[in-house]
Every structure is written in structure tokens, then in C-alpha cells.
PyMOL commands that place a pseudoatom at each C-alpha (Angstrom):
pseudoatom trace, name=CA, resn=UNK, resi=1, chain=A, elem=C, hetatm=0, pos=[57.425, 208.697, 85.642]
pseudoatom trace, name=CA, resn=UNK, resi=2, chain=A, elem=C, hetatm=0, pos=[60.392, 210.246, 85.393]
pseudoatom trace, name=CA, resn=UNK, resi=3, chain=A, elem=C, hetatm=0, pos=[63.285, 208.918, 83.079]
pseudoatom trace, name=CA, resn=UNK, resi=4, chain=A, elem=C, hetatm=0, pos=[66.981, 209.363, 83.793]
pseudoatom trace, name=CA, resn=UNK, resi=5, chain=A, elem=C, hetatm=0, pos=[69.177, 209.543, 80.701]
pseudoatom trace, name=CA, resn=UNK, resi=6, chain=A, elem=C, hetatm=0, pos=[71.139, 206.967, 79.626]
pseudoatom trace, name=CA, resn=UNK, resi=7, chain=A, elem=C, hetatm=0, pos=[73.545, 207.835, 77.173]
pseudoatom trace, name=CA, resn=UNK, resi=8, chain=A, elem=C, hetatm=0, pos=[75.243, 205.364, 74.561]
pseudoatom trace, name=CA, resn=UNK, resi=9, chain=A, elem=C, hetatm=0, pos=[78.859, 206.449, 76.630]
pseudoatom trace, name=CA, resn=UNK, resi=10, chain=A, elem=C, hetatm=0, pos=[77.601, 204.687, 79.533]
pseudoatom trace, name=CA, resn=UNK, resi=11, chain=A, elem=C, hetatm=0, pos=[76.520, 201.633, 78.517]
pseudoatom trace, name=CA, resn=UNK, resi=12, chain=A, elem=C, hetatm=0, pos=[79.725, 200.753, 75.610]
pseudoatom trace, name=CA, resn=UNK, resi=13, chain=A, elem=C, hetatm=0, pos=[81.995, 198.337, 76.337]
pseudoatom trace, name=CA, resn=UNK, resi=14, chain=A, elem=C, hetatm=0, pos=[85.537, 199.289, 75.297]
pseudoatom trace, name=CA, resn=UNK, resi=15, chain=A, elem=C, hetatm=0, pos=[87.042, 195.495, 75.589]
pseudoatom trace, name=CA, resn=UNK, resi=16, chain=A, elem=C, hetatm=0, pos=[84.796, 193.815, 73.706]
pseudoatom trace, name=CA, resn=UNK, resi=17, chain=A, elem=C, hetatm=0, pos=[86.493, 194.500, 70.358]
pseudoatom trace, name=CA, resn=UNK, resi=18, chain=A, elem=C, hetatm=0, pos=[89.995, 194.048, 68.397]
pseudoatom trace, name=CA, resn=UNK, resi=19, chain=A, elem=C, hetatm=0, pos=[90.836, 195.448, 65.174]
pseudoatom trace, name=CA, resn=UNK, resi=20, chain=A, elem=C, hetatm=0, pos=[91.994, 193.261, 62.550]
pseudoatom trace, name=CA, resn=UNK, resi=21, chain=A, elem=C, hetatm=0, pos=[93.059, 193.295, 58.698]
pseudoatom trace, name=CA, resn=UNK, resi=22, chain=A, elem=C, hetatm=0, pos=[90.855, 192.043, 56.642]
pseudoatom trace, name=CA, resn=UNK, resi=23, chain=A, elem=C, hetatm=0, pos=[92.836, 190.654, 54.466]
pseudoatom trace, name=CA, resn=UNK, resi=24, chain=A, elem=C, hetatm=0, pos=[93.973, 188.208, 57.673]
pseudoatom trace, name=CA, resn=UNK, resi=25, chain=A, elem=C, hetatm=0, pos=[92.625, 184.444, 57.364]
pseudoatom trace, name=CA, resn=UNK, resi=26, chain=A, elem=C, hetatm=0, pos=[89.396, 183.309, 59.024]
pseudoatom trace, name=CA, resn=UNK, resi=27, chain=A, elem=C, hetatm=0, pos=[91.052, 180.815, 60.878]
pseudoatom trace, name=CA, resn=UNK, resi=28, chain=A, elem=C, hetatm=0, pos=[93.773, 183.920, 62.213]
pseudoatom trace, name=CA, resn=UNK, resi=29, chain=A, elem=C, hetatm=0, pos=[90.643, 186.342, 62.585]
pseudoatom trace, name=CA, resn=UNK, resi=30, chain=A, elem=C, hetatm=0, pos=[89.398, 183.450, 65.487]
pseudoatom trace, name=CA, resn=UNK, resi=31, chain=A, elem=C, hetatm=0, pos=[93.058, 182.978, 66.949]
pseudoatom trace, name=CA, resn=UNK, resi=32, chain=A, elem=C, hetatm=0, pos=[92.844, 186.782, 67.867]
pseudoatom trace, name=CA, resn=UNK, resi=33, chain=A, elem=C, hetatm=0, pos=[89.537, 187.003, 69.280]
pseudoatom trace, name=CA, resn=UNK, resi=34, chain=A, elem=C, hetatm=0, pos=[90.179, 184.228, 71.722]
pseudoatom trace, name=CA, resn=UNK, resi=35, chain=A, elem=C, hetatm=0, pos=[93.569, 185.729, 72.552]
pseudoatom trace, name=CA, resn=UNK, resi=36, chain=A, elem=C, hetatm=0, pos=[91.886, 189.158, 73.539]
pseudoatom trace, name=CA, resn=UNK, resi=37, chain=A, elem=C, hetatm=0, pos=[88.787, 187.337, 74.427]
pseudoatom trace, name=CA, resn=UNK, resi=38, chain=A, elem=C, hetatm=0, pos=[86.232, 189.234, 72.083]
pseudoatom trace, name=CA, resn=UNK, resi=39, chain=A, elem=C, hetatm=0, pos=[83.208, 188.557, 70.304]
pseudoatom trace, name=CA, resn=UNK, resi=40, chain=A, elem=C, hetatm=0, pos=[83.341, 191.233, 67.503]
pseudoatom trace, name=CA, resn=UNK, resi=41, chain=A, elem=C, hetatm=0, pos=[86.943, 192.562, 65.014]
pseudoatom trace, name=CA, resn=UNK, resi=42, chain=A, elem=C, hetatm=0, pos=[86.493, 195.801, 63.514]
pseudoatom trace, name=CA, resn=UNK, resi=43, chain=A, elem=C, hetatm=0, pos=[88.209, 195.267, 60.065]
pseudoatom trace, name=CA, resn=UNK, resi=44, chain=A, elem=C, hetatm=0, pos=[90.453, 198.514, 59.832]
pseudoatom trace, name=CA, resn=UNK, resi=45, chain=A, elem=C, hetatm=0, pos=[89.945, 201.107, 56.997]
pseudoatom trace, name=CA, resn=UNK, resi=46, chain=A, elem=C, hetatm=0, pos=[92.177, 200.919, 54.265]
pseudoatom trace, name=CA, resn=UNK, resi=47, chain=A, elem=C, hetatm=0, pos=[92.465, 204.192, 53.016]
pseudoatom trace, name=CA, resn=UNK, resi=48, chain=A, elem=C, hetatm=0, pos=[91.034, 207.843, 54.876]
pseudoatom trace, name=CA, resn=UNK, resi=49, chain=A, elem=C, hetatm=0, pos=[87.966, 207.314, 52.122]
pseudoatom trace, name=CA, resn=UNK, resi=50, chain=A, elem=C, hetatm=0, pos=[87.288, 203.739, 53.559]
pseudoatom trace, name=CA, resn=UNK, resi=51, chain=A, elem=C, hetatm=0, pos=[84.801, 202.191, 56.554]
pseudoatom trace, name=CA, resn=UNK, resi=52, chain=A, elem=C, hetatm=0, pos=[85.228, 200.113, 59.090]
pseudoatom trace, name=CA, resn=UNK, resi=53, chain=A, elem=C, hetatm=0, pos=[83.614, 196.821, 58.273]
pseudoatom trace, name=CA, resn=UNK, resi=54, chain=A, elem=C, hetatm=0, pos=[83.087, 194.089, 61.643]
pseudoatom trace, name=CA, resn=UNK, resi=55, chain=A, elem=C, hetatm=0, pos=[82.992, 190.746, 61.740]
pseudoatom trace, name=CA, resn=UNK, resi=56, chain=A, elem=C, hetatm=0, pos=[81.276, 189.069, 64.793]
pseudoatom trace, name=CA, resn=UNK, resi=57, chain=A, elem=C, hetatm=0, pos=[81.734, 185.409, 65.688]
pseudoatom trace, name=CA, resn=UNK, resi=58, chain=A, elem=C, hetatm=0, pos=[78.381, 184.517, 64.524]
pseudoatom trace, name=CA, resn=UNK, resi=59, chain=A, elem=C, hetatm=0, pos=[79.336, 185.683, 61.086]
pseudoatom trace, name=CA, resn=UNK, resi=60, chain=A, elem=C, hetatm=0, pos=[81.836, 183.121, 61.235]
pseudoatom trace, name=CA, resn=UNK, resi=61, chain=A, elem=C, hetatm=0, pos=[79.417, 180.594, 62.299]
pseudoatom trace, name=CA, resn=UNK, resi=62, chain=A, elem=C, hetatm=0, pos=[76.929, 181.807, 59.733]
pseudoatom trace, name=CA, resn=UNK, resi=63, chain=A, elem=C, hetatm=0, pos=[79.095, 182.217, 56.433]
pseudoatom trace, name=CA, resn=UNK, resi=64, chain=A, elem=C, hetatm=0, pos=[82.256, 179.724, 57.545]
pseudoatom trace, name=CA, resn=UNK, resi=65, chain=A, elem=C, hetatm=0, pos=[80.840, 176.988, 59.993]
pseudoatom trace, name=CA, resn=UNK, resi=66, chain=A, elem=C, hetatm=0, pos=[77.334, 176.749, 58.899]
pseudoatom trace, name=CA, resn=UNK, resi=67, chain=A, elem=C, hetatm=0, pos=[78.180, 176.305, 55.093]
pseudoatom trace, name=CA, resn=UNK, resi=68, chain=A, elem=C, hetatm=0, pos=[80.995, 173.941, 55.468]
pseudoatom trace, name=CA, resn=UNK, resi=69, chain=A, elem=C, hetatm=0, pos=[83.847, 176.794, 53.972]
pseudoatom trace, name=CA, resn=UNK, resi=70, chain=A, elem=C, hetatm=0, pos=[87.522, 176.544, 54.961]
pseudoatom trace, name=CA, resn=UNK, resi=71, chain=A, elem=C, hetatm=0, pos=[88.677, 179.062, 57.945]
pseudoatom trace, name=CA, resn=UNK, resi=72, chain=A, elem=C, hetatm=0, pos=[92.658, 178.433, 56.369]
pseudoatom trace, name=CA, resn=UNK, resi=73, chain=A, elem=C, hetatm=0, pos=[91.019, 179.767, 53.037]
pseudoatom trace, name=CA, resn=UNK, resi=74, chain=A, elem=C, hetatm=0, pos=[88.534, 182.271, 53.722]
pseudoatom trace, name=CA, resn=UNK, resi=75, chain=A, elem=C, hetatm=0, pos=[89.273, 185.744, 54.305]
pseudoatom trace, name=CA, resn=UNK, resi=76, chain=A, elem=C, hetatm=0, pos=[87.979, 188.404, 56.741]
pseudoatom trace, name=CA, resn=UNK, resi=77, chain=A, elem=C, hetatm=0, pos=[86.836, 190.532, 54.312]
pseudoatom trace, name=CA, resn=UNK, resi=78, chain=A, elem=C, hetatm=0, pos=[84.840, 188.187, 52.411]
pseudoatom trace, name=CA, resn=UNK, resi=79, chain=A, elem=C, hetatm=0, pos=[82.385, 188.142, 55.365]
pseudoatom trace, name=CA, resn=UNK, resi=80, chain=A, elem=C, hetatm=0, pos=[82.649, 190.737, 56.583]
pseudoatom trace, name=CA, resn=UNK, resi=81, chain=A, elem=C, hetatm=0, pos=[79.748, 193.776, 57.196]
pseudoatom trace, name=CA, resn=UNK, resi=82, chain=A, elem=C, hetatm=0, pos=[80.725, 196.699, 55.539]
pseudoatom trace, name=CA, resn=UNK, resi=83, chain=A, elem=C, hetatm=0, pos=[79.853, 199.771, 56.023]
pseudoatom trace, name=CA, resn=UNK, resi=84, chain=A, elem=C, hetatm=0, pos=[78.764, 199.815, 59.533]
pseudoatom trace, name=CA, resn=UNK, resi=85, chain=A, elem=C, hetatm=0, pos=[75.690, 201.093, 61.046]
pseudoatom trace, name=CA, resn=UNK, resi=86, chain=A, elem=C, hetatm=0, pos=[77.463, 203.250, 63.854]
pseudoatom trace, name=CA, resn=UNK, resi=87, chain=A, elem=C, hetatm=0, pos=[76.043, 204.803, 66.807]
pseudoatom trace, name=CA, resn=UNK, resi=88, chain=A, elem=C, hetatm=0, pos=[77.296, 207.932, 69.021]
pseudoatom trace, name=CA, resn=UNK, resi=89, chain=A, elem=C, hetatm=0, pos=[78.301, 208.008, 72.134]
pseudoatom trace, name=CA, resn=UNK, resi=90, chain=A, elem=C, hetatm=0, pos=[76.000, 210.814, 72.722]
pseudoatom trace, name=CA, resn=UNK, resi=91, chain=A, elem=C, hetatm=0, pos=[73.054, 208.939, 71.898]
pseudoatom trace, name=CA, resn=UNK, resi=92, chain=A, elem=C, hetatm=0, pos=[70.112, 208.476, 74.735]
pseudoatom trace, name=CA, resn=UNK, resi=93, chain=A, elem=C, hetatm=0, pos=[70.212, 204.463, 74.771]
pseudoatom trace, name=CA, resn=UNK, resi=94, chain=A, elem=C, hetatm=0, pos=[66.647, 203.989, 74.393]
pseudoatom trace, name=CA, resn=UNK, resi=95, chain=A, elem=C, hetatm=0, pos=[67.063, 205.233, 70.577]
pseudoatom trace, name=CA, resn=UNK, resi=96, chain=A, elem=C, hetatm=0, pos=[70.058, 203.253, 70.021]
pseudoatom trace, name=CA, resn=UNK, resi=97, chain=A, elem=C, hetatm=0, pos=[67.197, 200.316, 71.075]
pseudoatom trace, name=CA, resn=UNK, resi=98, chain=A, elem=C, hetatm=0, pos=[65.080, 201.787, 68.669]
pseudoatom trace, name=CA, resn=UNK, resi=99, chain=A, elem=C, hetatm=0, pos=[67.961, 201.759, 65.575]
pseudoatom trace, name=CA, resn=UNK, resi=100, chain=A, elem=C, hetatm=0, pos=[68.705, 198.341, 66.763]
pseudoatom trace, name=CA, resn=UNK, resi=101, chain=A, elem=C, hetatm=0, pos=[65.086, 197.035, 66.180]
pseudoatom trace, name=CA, resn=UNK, resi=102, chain=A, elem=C, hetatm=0, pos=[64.667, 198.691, 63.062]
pseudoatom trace, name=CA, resn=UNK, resi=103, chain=A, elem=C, hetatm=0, pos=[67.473, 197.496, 61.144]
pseudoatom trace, name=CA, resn=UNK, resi=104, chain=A, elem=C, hetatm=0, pos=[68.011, 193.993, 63.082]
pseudoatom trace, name=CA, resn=UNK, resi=105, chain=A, elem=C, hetatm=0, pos=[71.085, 194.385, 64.803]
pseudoatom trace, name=CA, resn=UNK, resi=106, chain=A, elem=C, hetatm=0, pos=[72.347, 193.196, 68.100]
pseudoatom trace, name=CA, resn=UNK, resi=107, chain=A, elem=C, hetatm=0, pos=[75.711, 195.475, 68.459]
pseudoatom trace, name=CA, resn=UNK, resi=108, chain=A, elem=C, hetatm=0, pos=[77.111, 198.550, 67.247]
pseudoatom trace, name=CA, resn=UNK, resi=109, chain=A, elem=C, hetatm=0, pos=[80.504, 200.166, 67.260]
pseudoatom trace, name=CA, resn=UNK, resi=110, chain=A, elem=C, hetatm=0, pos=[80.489, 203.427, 69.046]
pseudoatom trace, name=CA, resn=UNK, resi=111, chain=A, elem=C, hetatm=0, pos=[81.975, 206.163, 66.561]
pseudoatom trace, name=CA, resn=UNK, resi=112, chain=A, elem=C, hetatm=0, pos=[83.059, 209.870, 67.415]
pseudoatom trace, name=CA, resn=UNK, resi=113, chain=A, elem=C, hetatm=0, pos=[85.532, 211.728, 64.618]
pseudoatom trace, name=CA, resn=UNK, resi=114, chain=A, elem=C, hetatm=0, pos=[86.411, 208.477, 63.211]
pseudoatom trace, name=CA, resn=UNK, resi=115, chain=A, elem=C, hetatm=0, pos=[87.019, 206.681, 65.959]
pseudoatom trace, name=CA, resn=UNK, resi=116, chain=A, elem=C, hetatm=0, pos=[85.882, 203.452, 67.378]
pseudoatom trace, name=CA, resn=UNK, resi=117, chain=A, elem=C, hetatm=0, pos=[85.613, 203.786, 71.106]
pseudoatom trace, name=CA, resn=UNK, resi=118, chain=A, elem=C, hetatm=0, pos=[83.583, 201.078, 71.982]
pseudoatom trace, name=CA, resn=UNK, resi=119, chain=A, elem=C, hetatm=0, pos=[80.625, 198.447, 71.357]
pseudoatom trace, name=CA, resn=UNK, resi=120, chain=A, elem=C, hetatm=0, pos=[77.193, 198.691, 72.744]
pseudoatom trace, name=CA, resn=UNK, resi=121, chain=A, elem=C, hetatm=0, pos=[74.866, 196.010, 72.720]
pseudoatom trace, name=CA, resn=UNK, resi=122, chain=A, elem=C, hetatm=0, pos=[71.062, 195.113, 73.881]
pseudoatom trace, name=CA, resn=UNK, resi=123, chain=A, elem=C, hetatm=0, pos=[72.440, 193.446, 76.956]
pseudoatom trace, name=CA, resn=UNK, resi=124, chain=A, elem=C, hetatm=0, pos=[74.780, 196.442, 78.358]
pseudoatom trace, name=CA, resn=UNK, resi=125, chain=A, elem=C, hetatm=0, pos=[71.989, 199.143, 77.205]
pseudoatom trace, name=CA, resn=UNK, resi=126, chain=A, elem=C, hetatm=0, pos=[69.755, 197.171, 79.695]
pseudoatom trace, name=CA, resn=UNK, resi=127, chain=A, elem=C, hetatm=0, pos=[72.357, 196.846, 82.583]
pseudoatom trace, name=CA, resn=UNK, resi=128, chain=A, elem=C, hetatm=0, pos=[73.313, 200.551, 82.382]
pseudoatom trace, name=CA, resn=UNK, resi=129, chain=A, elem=C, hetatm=0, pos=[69.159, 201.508, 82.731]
pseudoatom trace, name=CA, resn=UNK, resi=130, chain=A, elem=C, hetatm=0, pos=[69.174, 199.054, 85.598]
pseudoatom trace, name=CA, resn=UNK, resi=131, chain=A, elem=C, hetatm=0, pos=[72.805, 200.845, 86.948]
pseudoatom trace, name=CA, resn=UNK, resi=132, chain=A, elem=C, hetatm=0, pos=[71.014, 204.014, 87.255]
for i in range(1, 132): cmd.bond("trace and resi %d" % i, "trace and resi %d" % (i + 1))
show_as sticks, trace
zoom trace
């Protein structure tokens, strides 16, 4: 059997994401992803030394909802994952599977020179396999 490659490129989504402070409330963290309709903010470095750190809605559900915390009073950063397991855009998706599996995660942000281009997750890596 032969197998096509899939790269990482082709299976990112680009709109899936927002960048936010993380200094920025909770409760303002959730106003903005259901303004731009996302499911993951990438908390922006605060100095060229810094990472990215991501907060998904789960997280909120997890470390805000779940144990009864205050959105108004709980900060971005304080629940935040920081630093980020990254993948790149170059990658053949069945490894980005494989990183996935090994360390438990369900997303990545797609990273190239410091930049966030996009997110990839389980359910785009298997629609971009099925695209081809």
C-alpha cells in the first residue's frame, strides 16, 4: 500500500485561534472566543525570551467551571499551558498523531520562525488523509 503524504500544512486550521493577553480576565478570555468563534487563545509572549502559552475552552471548564472559581477574578494566565508543545508545518501528519498520543494532547499550534500559523487537531489530521 502506498501512502500519500500528508503534511501538518494541510491539515491546520488557521481560524480556529485568537491571541489574547494573559493578563485579560477569564470571563473577557470567553467574550473573545465567542466573538471570533474559537475554541483555543494563544496567550501572546511577553518578551522575545518568552512562549506562547494556550488556553482551550476546556481549560476553562476544567480549572474555572468545574471547581466553582470566579471567571470576573481569574486570569488567563493562571490557567493557562505554558510552554507549548508545538508542531511544524512540515511535519508528515501521521507523526504529529504519534506526538499527540504520546504526550496526551488533542491540538497543537502550528509554529515556523516564531510564528503561529495555525492549529491542527486529531479531527482535521483525519479529514485531510481522507481529502487525499
Amino acid at each position: 500500500m502506498n501512502h500519500k503524504l500528508v503534511l501538518v500544512k494541510d491539515a491546520m486550521n488557521e481560524n480556529s485561534f485568537y491571541f489574547a493577553d494573559g493578563m485579560l480576565t477569564v470571563a473577557e478570555g470567553i467574550q473573545i472566543a465567542k466573538e471570533h468563534n474559537v475554541s483555543a487563545l494563544i496567550i501572546n509572549k511577553r518578551h522575545d525570551h518568552d512562549e506562547y502559552g494556550m488556553v482551550m475552552l476546556s481549560d476553562i471548564a476544567k480549572h474555572v467551571v468545574a471547581k466553582d472559581r470566579s471567571p470576573e477574578r481569574t486570569n488567563l494566565y493562571e490557567i493557562m499551558a505554558k510552554p507549548l508543545l508545538s508542531v511544524s508545518p512540515d511535519m508528515d501528519v501521521r507523526y504529529c498523531a504519534r506526538l499527540f498520543e504520546q504526550f496526551g494532547l488533542t491540538c497543537a499550534p502550528v509554529i515556523q520562525n516564531e510564528e503561529v500559523l495555525g492549529m491542527v487537531d486529531y479531527t482535521h489530521m483525519v479529514l485531510a488523509q481522507i481529502d487525499e
